[in-house]
C-alpha positions as CSV (number, residue, x, y, z in Angstrom):
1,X,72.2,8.2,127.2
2,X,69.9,11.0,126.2
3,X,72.1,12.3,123.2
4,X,71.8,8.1,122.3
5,X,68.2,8.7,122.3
6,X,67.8,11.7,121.0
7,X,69.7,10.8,117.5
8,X,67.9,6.9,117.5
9,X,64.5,8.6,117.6
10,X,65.5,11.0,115.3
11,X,66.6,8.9,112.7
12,X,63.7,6.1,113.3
13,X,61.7,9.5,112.5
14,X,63.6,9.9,109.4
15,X,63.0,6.6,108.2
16,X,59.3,6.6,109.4
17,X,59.1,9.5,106.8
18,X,60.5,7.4,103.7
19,X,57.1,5.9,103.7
20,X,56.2,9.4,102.0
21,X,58.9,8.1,98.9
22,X,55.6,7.0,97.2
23,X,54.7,10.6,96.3
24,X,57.5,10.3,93.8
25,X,55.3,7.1,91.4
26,X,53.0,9.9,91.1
27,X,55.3,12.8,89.7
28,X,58.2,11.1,87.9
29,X,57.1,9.3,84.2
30,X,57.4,5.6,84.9
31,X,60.3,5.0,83.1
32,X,62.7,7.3,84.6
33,X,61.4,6.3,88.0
34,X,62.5,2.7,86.9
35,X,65.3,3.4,85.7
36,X,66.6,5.4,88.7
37,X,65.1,2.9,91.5
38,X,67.1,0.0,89.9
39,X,70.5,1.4,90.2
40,X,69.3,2.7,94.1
41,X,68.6,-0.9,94.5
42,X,72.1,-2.0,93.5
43,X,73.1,1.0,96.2
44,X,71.7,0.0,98.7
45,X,73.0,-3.7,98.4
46,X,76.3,-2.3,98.7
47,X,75.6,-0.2,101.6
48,X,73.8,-3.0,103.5
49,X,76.7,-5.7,102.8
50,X,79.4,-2.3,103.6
51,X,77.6,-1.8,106.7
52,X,77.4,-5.6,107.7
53,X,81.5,-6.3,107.0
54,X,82.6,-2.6,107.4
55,X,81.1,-1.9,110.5
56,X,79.1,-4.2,112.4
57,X,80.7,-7.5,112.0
58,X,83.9,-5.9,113.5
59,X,82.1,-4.1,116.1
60,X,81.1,-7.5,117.4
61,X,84.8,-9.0,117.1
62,X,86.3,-6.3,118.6
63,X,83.8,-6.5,121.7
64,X,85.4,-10.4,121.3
65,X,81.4,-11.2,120.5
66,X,82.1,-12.8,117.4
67,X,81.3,-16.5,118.2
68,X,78.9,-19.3,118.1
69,X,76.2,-17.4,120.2
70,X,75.9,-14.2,118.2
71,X,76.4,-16.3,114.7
72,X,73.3,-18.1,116.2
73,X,71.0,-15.2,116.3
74,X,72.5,-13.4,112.7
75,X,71.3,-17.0,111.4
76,X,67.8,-17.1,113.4
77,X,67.2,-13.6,112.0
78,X,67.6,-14.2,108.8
79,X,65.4,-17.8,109.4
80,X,62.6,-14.8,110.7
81,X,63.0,-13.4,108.1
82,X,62.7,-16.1,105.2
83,X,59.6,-16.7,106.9
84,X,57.7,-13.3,107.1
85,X,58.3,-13.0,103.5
86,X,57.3,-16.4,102.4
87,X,53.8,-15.7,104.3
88,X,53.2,-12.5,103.3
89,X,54.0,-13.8,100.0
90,X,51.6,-16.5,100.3
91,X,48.9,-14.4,101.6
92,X,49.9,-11.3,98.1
93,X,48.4,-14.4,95.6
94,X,44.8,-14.9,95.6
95,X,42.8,-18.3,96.0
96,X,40.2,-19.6,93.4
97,X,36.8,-17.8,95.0
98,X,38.0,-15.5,97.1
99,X,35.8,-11.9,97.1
100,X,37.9,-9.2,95.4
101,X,36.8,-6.8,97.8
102,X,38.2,-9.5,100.7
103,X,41.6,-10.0,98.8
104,X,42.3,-6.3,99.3
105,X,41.5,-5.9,102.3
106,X,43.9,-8.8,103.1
107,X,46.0,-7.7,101.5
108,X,46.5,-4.8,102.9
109,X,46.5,-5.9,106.2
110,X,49.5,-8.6,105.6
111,X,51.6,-5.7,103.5
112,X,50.7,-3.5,106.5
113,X,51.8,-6.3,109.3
114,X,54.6,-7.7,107.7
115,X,56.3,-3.6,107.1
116,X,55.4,-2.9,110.5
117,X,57.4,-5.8,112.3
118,X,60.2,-5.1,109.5
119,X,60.2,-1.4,110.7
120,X,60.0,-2.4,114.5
121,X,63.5,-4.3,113.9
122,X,65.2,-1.7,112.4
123,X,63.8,0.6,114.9
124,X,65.4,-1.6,117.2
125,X,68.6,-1.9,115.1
126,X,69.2,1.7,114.9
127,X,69.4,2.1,118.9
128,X,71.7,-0.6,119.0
129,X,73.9,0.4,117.1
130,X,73.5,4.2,118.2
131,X,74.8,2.4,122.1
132,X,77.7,1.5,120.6
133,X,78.9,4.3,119.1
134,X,77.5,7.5,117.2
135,X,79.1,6.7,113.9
136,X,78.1,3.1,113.9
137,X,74.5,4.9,114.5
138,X,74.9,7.1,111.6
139,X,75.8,4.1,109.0
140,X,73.6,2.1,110.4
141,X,70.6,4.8,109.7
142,X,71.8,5.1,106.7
143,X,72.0,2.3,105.2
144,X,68.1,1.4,106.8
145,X,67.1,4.6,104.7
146,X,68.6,3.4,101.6
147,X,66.6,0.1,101.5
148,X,63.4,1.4,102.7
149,X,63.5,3.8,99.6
150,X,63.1,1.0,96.9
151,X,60.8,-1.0,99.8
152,X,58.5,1.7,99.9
153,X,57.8,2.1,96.1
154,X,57.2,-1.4,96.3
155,X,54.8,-1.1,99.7
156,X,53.2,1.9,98.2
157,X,52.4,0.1,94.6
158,X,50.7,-3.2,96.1
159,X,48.2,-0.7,98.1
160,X,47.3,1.1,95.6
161,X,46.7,-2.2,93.8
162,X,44.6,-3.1,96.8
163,X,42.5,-0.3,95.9
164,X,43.5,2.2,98.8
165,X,43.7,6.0,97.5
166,X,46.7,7.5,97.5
167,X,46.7,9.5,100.3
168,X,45.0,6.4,102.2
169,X,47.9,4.5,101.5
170,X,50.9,7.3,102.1
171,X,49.2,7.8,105.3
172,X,49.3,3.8,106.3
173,X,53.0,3.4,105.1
174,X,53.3,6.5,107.6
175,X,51.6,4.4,110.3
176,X,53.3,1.5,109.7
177,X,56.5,3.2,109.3
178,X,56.5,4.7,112.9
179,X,57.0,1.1,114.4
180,X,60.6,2.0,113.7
181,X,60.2,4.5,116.9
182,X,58.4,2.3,119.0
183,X,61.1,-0.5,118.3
184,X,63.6,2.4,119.1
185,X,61.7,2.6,122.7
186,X,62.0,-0.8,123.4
187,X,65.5,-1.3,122.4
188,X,66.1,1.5,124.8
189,X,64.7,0.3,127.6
190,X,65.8,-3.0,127.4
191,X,69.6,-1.8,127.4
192,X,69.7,-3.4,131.0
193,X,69.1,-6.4,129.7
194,X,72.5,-8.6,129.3
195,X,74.2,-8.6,126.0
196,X,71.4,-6.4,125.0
197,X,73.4,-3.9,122.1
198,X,75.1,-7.6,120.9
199,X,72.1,-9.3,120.4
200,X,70.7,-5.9,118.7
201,X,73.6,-5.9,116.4
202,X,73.6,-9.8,115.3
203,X,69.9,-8.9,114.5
204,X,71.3,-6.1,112.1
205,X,74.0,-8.2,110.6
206,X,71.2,-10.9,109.7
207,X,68.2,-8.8,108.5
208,X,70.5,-6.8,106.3
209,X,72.4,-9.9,105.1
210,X,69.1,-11.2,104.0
211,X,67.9,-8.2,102.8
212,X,70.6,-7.1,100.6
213,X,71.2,-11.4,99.2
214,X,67.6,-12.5,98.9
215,X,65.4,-9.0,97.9
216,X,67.8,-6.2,96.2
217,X,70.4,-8.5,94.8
218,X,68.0,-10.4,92.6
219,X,66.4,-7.3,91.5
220,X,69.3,-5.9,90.1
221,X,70.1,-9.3,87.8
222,X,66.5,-8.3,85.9
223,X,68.7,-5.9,84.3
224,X,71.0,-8.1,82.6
225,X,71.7,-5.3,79.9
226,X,72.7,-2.8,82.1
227,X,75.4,-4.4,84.3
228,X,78.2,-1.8,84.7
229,X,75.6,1.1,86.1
230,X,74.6,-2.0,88.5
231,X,78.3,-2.7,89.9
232,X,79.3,1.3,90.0
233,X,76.0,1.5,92.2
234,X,77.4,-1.2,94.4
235,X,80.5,-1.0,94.9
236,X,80.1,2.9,95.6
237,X,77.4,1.5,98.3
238,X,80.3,-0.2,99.9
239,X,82.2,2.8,99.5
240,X,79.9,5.5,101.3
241,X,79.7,2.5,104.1
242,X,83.5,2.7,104.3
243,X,84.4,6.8,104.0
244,X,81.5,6.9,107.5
245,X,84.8,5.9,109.1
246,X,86.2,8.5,108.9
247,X,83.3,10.7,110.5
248,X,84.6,12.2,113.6
Protein backbone atom coordinates (compact mmCIF):
# COMPACT_ATOMS: atom_id res chain seq x y z
CA UNK A 1 0.00 0.00 0.00
CA UNK A 2 2.73 2.54 0.57
CA UNK A 3 4.68 1.75 -2.71
CA UNK A 4 0.76 2.35 -4.19
CA UNK A 5 0.97 5.68 -2.60
CA UNK A 6 4.11 6.57 -3.09
CA UNK A 7 4.04 6.31 -7.13
CA UNK A 8 0.08 7.90 -7.16
CA UNK A 9 1.35 10.98 -5.34
CA UNK A 10 4.18 11.04 -7.33
CA UNK A 11 2.69 11.07 -10.57
CA UNK A 12 -0.36 13.46 -9.31
CA UNK A 13 2.93 15.63 -8.59
CA UNK A 14 4.01 15.19 -12.13
CA UNK A 15 0.93 16.21 -13.50
CA UNK A 16 0.36 19.10 -10.97
CA UNK A 17 3.68 20.35 -12.71
CA UNK A 18 2.28 20.32 -16.43
CA UNK A 19 0.51 23.46 -15.30
CA UNK A 20 4.13 24.98 -15.79
CA UNK A 21 3.57 23.81 -19.88
CA UNK A 22 2.55 27.52 -20.25
CA UNK A 23 6.13 28.72 -20.07
CA UNK A 24 6.55 27.18 -23.50
CA UNK A 25 3.63 30.20 -25.33
CA UNK A 26 6.19 32.46 -24.17
CA UNK A 27 9.52 30.93 -25.74
CA UNK A 28 8.42 29.02 -28.87
CA UNK A 29 7.17 31.52 -32.10
CA UNK A 30 3.41 30.97 -32.32
CA UNK A 31 3.44 29.01 -35.23
CA UNK A 32 5.62 26.27 -34.38
CA UNK A 33 3.92 26.00 -31.07
CA UNK A 34 0.71 25.49 -33.15
CA UNK A 35 1.88 23.37 -35.20
CA UNK A 36 3.35 20.95 -32.64
CA UNK A 37 0.31 21.15 -30.05
CA UNK A 38 -2.07 19.99 -32.85
CA UNK A 39 -0.42 16.83 -33.68
CA UNK A 40 0.08 16.31 -29.46
CA UNK A 41 -3.62 16.67 -29.49
CA UNK A 42 -4.22 13.90 -32.09
CA UNK A 43 -1.61 11.92 -29.43
CA UNK A 44 -3.15 12.19 -26.82
CA UNK A 45 -6.59 11.06 -28.32
CA UNK A 46 -4.98 7.93 -29.18
CA UNK A 47 -3.49 7.45 -25.82
CA UNK A 48 -6.76 8.25 -23.92
CA UNK A 49 -9.02 5.84 -26.30
CA UNK A 50 -5.58 3.08 -25.98
CA UNK A 51 -5.78 3.43 -22.39
CA UNK A 52 -9.74 3.23 -22.15
CA UNK A 53 -9.87 -0.27 -24.56
CA UNK A 54 -6.30 -1.44 -23.95
CA UNK A 55 -6.23 -1.26 -20.43
CA UNK A 56 -8.94 -0.26 -18.42
CA UNK A 57 -12.01 -1.62 -20.03
CA UNK A 58 -10.43 -5.09 -19.69
CA UNK A 59 -9.30 -4.58 -16.30
CA UNK A 60 -12.93 -4.22 -15.39
CA UNK A 61 -14.02 -7.43 -17.40
CA UNK A 62 -11.44 -9.45 -16.18
CA UNK A 63 -12.39 -8.41 -12.38
CA UNK A 64 -16.07 -9.72 -14.21
CA UNK A 65 -17.10 -5.77 -13.37
CA UNK A 66 -18.04 -5.14 -16.81
CA UNK A 67 -21.84 -4.77 -16.43
CA UNK A 68 -24.81 -2.57 -16.14
CA UNK A 69 -23.56 -0.95 -12.79
CA UNK A 70 -20.06 0.15 -13.81
CA UNK A 71 -21.50 1.13 -17.50
CA UNK A 72 -23.77 3.34 -15.30
CA UNK A 73 -21.18 5.37 -13.76
CA UNK A 74 -18.64 5.50 -17.21
CA UNK A 75 -22.06 7.14 -18.62
CA UNK A 76 -22.77 9.51 -15.38
CA UNK A 77 -19.20 10.67 -15.73
CA UNK A 78 -19.23 11.59 -18.86
CA UNK A 79 -23.06 13.31 -18.12
CA UNK A 80 -20.55 15.31 -15.24
CA UNK A 81 -18.68 16.06 -17.53
CA UNK A 82 -20.82 17.54 -20.51
CA UNK A 83 -22.07 19.57 -17.80
CA UNK A 84 -18.88 21.30 -16.23
CA UNK A 85 -17.94 22.25 -19.62
CA UNK A 86 -21.14 23.54 -20.88
CA UNK A 87 -21.15 25.98 -17.59
CA UNK A 88 -17.84 26.97 -17.66
CA UNK A 89 -18.50 27.66 -21.17
CA UNK A 90 -21.35 29.64 -20.47
CA UNK A 91 -19.80 31.59 -17.78
CA UNK A 92 -16.05 32.11 -20.69
CA UNK A 93 -18.78 34.54 -22.89
CA UNK A 94 -19.59 37.82 -21.54
CA UNK A 95 -23.20 39.43 -21.08
CA UNK A 96 -24.25 42.83 -22.56
CA UNK A 97 -23.02 45.34 -19.47
CA UNK A 98 -21.08 43.35 -17.65
CA UNK A 99 -17.72 45.37 -16.07
CA UNK A 100 -14.57 44.17 -17.87
CA UNK A 101 -12.74 44.20 -14.79
CA UNK A 102 -15.75 41.74 -13.28
CA UNK A 103 -15.64 39.44 -16.44
CA UNK A 104 -12.05 38.66 -15.64
CA UNK A 105 -12.23 38.08 -12.50
CA UNK A 106 -15.04 35.59 -13.39
CA UNK A 107 -13.42 34.32 -15.45
CA UNK A 108 -10.81 33.36 -13.84
CA UNK A 109 -12.49 31.90 -11.08
CA UNK A 110 -14.70 29.42 -13.33
CA UNK A 111 -11.36 28.43 -15.50
CA UNK A 112 -9.80 28.01 -12.07
CA UNK A 113 -12.93 25.82 -10.58
CA UNK A 114 -13.79 23.95 -13.34
CA UNK A 115 -9.52 22.71 -13.78
CA UNK A 116 -9.49 22.06 -10.31
CA UNK A 117 -12.44 19.45 -10.00
CA UNK A 118 -11.00 18.09 -13.56
CA UNK A 119 -7.56 17.65 -11.74
CA UNK A 120 -9.25 16.21 -8.44
CA UNK A 121 -10.67 13.31 -10.79
CA UNK A 122 -7.79 12.42 -12.32
CA UNK A 123 -6.10 12.69 -9.00
CA UNK A 124 -8.49 10.18 -8.07
CA UNK A 125 -8.08 8.13 -11.27
CA UNK A 126 -4.44 7.75 -11.04
CA UNK A 127 -4.79 5.95 -7.48
CA UNK A 128 -7.22 3.72 -8.82
CA UNK A 129 -5.69 2.60 -11.19
CA UNK A 130 -2.23 2.53 -9.31
CA UNK A 131 -4.58 -0.32 -6.72
CA UNK A 132 -4.92 -2.31 -9.42
CA UNK A 133 -1.78 -2.82 -10.70
CA UNK A 134 1.55 -0.70 -11.20
CA UNK A 135 1.46 -0.84 -14.94
CA UNK A 136 -2.19 0.10 -15.22
CA UNK A 137 -0.77 3.10 -12.95
CA UNK A 138 1.87 3.97 -15.26
CA UNK A 139 -0.53 4.19 -18.52
CA UNK A 140 -2.97 5.63 -16.74
CA UNK A 141 -0.47 8.63 -15.65
CA UNK A 142 0.52 8.81 -18.78
CA UNK A 143 -2.04 9.22 -20.67
CA UNK A 144 -3.54 12.10 -17.82
CA UNK A 145 -0.10 13.92 -18.72
CA UNK A 146 -0.56 13.84 -22.34
CA UNK A 147 -4.01 15.63 -22.28
CA UNK A 148 -3.22 18.09 -19.58
CA UNK A 149 -0.37 19.30 -21.93
CA UNK A 150 -2.64 20.69 -24.74
CA UNK A 151 -5.26 21.64 -21.57
CA UNK A 152 -2.88 23.73 -20.10
CA UNK A 153 -1.88 25.92 -23.12
CA UNK A 154 -5.40 26.32 -23.37
CA UNK A 155 -5.87 27.08 -19.28
CA UNK A 156 -2.85 29.21 -19.47
CA UNK A 157 -4.03 31.46 -22.64
CA UNK A 158 -7.68 32.37 -21.25
CA UNK A 159 -5.84 33.84 -18.02
CA UNK A 160 -3.71 35.67 -19.54
CA UNK A 161 -6.65 36.92 -21.50
CA UNK A 162 -8.27 37.60 -18.13
CA UNK A 163 -5.57 39.94 -17.56
CA UNK A 164 -3.46 37.79 -14.91
CA UNK A 165 0.43 38.20 -15.40
CA UNK A 166 2.21 35.47 -16.40
CA UNK A 167 3.68 34.37 -13.42
CA UNK A 168 0.20 35.04 -11.64
CA UNK A 169 -1.36 32.71 -13.89
CA UNK A 170 1.57 29.72 -14.01
CA UNK A 171 1.39 30.04 -10.35
CA UNK A 172 -2.72 29.41 -10.25
CA UNK A 173 -2.62 26.60 -12.87
CA UNK A 174 0.02 25.26 -10.19
CA UNK A 175 -2.57 25.70 -7.43
CA UNK A 176 -5.23 24.38 -9.27
CA UNK A 177 -3.16 21.59 -10.58
CA UNK A 178 -2.30 20.18 -7.12
CA UNK A 179 -6.03 19.09 -6.62
CA UNK A 180 -4.73 16.02 -8.51
CA UNK A 181 -2.89 15.18 -5.01
CA UNK A 182 -5.56 15.87 -2.89
CA UNK A 183 -7.98 13.73 -5.15
CA UNK A 184 -5.02 11.09 -4.90
CA UNK A 185 -5.64 11.36 -0.86
CA UNK A 186 -9.07 10.73 -0.99
CA UNK A 187 -9.09 7.99 -3.36
CA UNK A 188 -6.64 6.46 -0.99
CA UNK A 189 -8.43 6.62 1.90
CA UNK A 190 -11.54 5.64 0.70
CA UNK A 191 -10.05 2.21 -0.69
CA UNK A 192 -12.20 0.56 2.15
CA UNK A 193 -14.97 1.61 0.72
CA UNK A 194 -16.79 -1.25 -1.48
CA UNK A 195 -16.04 -1.47 -5.04
CA UNK A 196 -14.01 1.50 -4.46
CA UNK A 197 -10.91 0.92 -7.32
CA UNK A 198 -14.11 -0.16 -9.80
CA UNK A 199 -16.01 2.68 -9.40
CA UNK A 200 -12.51 4.76 -9.70
CA UNK A 201 -11.85 3.06 -12.96
CA UNK A 202 -15.47 3.48 -14.61
CA UNK A 203 -14.81 7.14 -13.71
CA UNK A 204 -11.46 6.92 -15.81
CA UNK A 205 -13.09 5.02 -18.69
CA UNK A 206 -15.81 7.95 -18.89
CA UNK A 207 -13.78 11.18 -18.33
CA UNK A 208 -11.28 10.06 -20.84
CA UNK A 209 -13.87 8.76 -23.35
CA UNK A 210 -15.32 12.28 -23.23
CA UNK A 211 -12.25 13.85 -23.16
CA UNK A 212 -10.60 12.28 -26.04
CA UNK A 213 -14.48 12.35 -28.37
CA UNK A 214 -15.85 15.72 -27.37
CA UNK A 215 -12.44 18.19 -26.75
CA UNK A 216 -9.14 16.73 -28.69
CA UNK A 217 -10.96 14.83 -31.42
CA UNK A 218 -12.69 17.94 -32.76
CA UNK A 219 -9.55 19.91 -32.54
CA UNK A 220 -7.70 17.87 -34.65
CA UNK A 221 -10.54 18.02 -37.68
CA UNK A 222 -9.58 22.09 -37.73
CA UNK A 223 -6.70 20.76 -39.65
CA UNK A 224 -8.44 19.37 -42.51
CA UNK A 225 -5.18 19.90 -44.65
CA UNK A 226 -3.02 18.06 -42.62
CA UNK A 227 -4.67 14.73 -41.99
CA UNK A 228 -1.99 12.05 -42.32
CA UNK A 229 0.38 13.88 -39.46
CA UNK A 230 -3.13 13.69 -37.48
CA UNK A 231 -3.77 9.75 -37.88
CA UNK A 232 0.21 8.87 -37.40
CA UNK A 233 -0.24 10.99 -34.07
CA UNK A 234 -3.15 8.75 -33.21
CA UNK A 235 -2.67 5.77 -34.00
CA UNK A 236 0.95 5.86 -32.42
CA UNK A 237 -1.13 7.14 -29.21
CA UNK A 238 -2.83 3.81 -29.30
CA UNK A 239 0.41 2.34 -29.80
CA UNK A 240 2.48 3.69 -26.73
CA UNK A 241 -0.94 2.69 -24.73
CA UNK A 242 -0.48 -0.92 -26.07
CA UNK A 243 3.75 -1.51 -25.86
CA UNK A 244 2.94 -0.37 -21.62
CA UNK A 245 1.97 -4.01 -21.66
CA UNK A 246 4.66 -5.23 -21.93
CA UNK A 247 6.36 -3.22 -18.93
CA UNK A 248 7.39 -5.68 -16.38
Amino acid sequence: MQTVALYSIISALIVSLMAFIGLLVINIQNKLARKSLILLVSFAAGALLGDVFIHLLPELAKQGSLGLKNSLYILATIVVFYIIEKYIHWHHHPTEGEEDTHLSQHLVTTNLIGDGIHNFIDGMIIAGSYLVDIRLGLATTLAVILHEIPQEFGDFGVLIYAGLSKVKALFYNFLSGLAAVLGVIVALLATNSENIVNILISIGIGSFIYIATADLIPETHKQKERFLPHLVSFVLGIVVMYLLLFID
